[in-house]
VMD Tcl script that draws the C-alpha trace (Angstrom):
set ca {
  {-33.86 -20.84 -39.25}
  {-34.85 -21.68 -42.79}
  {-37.41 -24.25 -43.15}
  {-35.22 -26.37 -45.61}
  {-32.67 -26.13 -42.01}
  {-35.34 -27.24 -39.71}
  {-36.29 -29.76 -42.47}
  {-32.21 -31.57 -41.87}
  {-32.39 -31.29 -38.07}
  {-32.92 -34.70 -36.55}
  {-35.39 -35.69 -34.14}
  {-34.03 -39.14 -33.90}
  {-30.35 -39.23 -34.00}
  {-28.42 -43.04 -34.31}
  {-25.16 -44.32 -34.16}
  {-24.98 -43.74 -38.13}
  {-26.23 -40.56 -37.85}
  {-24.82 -38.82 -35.34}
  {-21.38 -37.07 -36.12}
  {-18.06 -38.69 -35.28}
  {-15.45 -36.86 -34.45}
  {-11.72 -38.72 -33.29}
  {-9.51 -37.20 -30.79}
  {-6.45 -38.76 -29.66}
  {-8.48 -40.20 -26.47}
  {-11.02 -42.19 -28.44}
  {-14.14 -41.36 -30.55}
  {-16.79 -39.03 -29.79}
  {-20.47 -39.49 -31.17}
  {-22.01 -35.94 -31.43}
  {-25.68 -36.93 -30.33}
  {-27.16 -33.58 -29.88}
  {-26.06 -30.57 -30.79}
  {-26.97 -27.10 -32.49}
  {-26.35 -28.41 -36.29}
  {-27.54 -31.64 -35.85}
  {-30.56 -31.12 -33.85}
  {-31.37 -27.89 -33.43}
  {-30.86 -27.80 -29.38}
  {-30.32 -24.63 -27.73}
  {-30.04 -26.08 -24.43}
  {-28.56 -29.09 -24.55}
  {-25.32 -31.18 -25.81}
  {-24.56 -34.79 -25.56}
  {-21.96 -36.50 -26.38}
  {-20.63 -40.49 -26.43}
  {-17.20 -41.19 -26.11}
  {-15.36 -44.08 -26.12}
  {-11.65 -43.57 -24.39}
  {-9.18 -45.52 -25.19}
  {-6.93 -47.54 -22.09}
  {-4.35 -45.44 -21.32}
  {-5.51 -42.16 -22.31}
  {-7.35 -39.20 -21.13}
  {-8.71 -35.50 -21.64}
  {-6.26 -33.62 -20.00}
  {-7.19 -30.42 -17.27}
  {-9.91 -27.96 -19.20}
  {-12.88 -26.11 -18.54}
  {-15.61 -24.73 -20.25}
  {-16.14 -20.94 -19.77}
  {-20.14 -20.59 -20.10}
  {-21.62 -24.53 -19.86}
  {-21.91 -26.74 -16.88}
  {-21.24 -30.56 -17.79}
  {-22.17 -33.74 -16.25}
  {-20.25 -36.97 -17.13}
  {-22.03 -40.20 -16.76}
  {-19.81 -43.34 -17.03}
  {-22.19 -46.17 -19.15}
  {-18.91 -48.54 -19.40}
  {-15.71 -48.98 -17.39}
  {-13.87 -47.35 -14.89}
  {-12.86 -43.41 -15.44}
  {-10.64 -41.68 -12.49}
  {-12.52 -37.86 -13.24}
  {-11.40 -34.75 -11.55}
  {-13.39 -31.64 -10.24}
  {-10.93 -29.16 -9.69}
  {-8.44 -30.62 -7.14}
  {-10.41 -33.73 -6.42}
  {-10.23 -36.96 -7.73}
  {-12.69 -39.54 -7.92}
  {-13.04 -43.32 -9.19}
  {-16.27 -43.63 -11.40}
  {-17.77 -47.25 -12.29}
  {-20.38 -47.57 -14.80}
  {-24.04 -45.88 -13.61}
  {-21.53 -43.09 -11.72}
  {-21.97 -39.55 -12.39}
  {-19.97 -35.77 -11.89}
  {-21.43 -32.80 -12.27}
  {-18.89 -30.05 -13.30}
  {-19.81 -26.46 -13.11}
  {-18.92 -23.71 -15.65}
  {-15.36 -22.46 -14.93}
  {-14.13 -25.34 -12.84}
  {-11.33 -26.89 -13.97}
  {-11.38 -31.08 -14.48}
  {-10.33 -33.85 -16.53}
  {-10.81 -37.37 -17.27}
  {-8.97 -40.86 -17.71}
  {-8.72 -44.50 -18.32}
  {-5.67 -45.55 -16.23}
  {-7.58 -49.12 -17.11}
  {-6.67 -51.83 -19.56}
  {-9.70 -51.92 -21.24}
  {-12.25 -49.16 -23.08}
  {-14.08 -46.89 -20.85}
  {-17.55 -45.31 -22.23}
  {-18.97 -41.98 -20.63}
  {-21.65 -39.79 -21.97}
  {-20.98 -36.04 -21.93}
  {-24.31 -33.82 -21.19}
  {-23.13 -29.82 -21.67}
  {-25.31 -26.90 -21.29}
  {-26.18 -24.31 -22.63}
  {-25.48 -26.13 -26.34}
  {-25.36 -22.56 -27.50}
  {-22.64 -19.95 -25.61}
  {-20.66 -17.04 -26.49}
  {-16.63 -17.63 -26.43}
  {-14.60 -20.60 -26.69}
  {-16.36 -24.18 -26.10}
  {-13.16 -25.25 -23.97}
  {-10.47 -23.68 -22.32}
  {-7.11 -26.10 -22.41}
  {-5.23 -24.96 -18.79}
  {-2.89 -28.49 -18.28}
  {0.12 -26.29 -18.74}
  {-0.78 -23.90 -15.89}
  {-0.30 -24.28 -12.17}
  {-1.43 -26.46 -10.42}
  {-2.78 -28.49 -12.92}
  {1.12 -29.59 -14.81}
  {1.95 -31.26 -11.54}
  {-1.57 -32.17 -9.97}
  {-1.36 -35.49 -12.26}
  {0.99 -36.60 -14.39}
  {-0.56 -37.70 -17.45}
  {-0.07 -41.27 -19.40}
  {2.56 -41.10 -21.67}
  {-0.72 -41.27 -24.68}
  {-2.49 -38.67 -23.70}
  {-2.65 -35.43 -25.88}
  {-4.71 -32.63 -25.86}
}
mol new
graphics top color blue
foreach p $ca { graphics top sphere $p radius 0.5 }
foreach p [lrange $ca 0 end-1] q [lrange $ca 1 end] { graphics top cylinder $p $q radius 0.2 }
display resetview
């Protein structure tokens, strides 16, 4: 790393500061990552998810992931299970498993995304709703997209 790079990583990273990034299930604030920060070990991530909407089955080849809910109600799966989170609940996703997340709620759900390694070889996500069993596991709300 140059030192005029280490000179624009952030130490302290803000809601201003941090990249934003839309998807069609709500807005992501990049907290940590490589470019912003400098992490090699660690990604986090804010998201905001709309009501009605979701991150349809994926998994990440090389990181293991842990989604902490800060506001709402989320219905996560881990593979073939399916659990209700409230806010202060947590699900630990290892690399390679398949899962996915929604807000079959009315209002905004929150969750914080924690992925590591920040840094992996290969694809950051691997899109698999189109492959059995996860096209007829759950049928996903009509605004959901990948």
């Amino acid at each position: 790393m140059t030192p005029a790079a280490a000179k624009t990583l952030r130490r302290f990273v803000t809601s201003n500061t941090a990249r934003i990034e839309r998807a069609p299930w709500g807005k992501h604030w990049w907290l940590s990552e490589p470019a912003l920060t400098g992490s090699k070990l660690l990604t986090l991530v804010r998201v905001t998810m709309r009501p009605g909407t979701g991150h349809r089955f994926h998994y990440h080849p090389e990181r293991e992931e842990i989604i902490y809910i800060v506001d709402g109600v989320a219905e996560q799966w881990v593979d073939r299970k399916r659990q209700r989170l409230k806010a202060g609940d947590c699900a630990f996703i290892p690399k390679k498993v398949v899962h996915a997340i929604f807000n079959s709620s009315k209002k905004p759900m929150t969750f914080l995304a924690i992925l590591s390694p920040a840094k992996a070889k290969g694809p950051f996500l691997v899109d698999c709703y189109e492959e059995e069993p996860w096209r007829n596991l759950r049928k996903p709300p009509s605004r959901v997209r990948s």
